[in-house]
N, C-alpha and C positions, 0 to 999 in steps of 0.2 A: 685114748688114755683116760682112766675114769678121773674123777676130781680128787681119790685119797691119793690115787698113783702120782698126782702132780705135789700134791701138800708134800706127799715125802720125799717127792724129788727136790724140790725146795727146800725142807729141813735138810735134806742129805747137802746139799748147798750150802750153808746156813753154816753147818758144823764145819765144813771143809772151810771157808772163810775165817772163820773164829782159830780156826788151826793155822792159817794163813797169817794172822793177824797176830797169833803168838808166838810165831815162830818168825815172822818180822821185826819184832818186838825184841825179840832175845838177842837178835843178831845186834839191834842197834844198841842194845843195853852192853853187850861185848865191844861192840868196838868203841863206845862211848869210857868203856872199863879198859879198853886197852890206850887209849890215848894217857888216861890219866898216866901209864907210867911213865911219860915225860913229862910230867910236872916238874915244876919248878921246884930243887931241892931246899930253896933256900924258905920257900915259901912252908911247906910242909915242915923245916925244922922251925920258923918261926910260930907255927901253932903247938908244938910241940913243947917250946918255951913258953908260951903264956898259957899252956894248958888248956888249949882249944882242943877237943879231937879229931882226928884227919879222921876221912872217908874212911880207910880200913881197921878204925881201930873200933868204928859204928859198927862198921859189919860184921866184927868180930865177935860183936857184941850177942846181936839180935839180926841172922840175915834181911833182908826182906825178898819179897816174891822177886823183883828185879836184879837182887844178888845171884838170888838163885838160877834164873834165868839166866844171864849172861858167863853162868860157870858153865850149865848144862848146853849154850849156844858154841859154847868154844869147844867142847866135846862135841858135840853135834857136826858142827865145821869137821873135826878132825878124824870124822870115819865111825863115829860113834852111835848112832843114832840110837840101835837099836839097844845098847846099854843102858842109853841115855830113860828110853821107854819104859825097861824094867826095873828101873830105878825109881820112878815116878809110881811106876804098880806095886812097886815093894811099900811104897809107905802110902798106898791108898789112893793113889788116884792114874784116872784116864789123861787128866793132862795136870798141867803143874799146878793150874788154877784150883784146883778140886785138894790138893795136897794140905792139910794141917798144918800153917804155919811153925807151930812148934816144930816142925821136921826138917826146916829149911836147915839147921846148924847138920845136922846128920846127914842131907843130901849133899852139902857141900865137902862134908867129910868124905864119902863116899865116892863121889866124882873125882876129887881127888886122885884117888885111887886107880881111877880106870884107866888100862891100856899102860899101866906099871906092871901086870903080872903075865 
């Protein structure tokens, strides 16, 4: 095996890991997103009264990579993957990393959606 044949086998490594790593990443950012539905109700109406914002009224706002992540992880979990991919390609990119944050409020709109029709 020559020396390029091994550098790309290494890069081909390299990238598979980083996809490892973000699709680790999603999973713990969902289940981390799903515990919060058992918060404490009383705690959430008391930010509510002193005009604190709770976690989803942030995200509502301005997602971030992490929101997004953990919407497209529970999709993913749920048989989805391959929507999950064309969705990331519809607004420009090979993984979610590469994605225009400005797109995150549209990707979540969209996920949404899938596996409704």
């Amino acid at each position: 095996m020559t020396n390029a044949n091994k550098f790309n086998l290494l890069l081909d490594v390299v990238k598979l890991m980083h996809s490892l790593a973000d699709g680790l990443e999603a999973v713990a950012y969902a289940f981390a997103d799903s515990q919060e539905l058992f918060v404490d109700a009383t705690a959430v109406q008391s930010k509510v009264e002193t005009g604190q914002p709770t976690p989803k009224a942030i995200a509502e706002k301005m997602p971030t990579l992490e929101d997004v992540r953990a919407v497209l992880a529970v999709k993913s979990q749920n048989g989805m993957t391959a929507e999950v991919r064309d969705l990331i390609s519809k607004y420009g990119g090979s993984k979610l990393s590469d994605v225009d944050p400005n797109h995150y409020a549209d990707i979540i709109r969209d996920a949404e959606v899938l596996g409704n029709g």
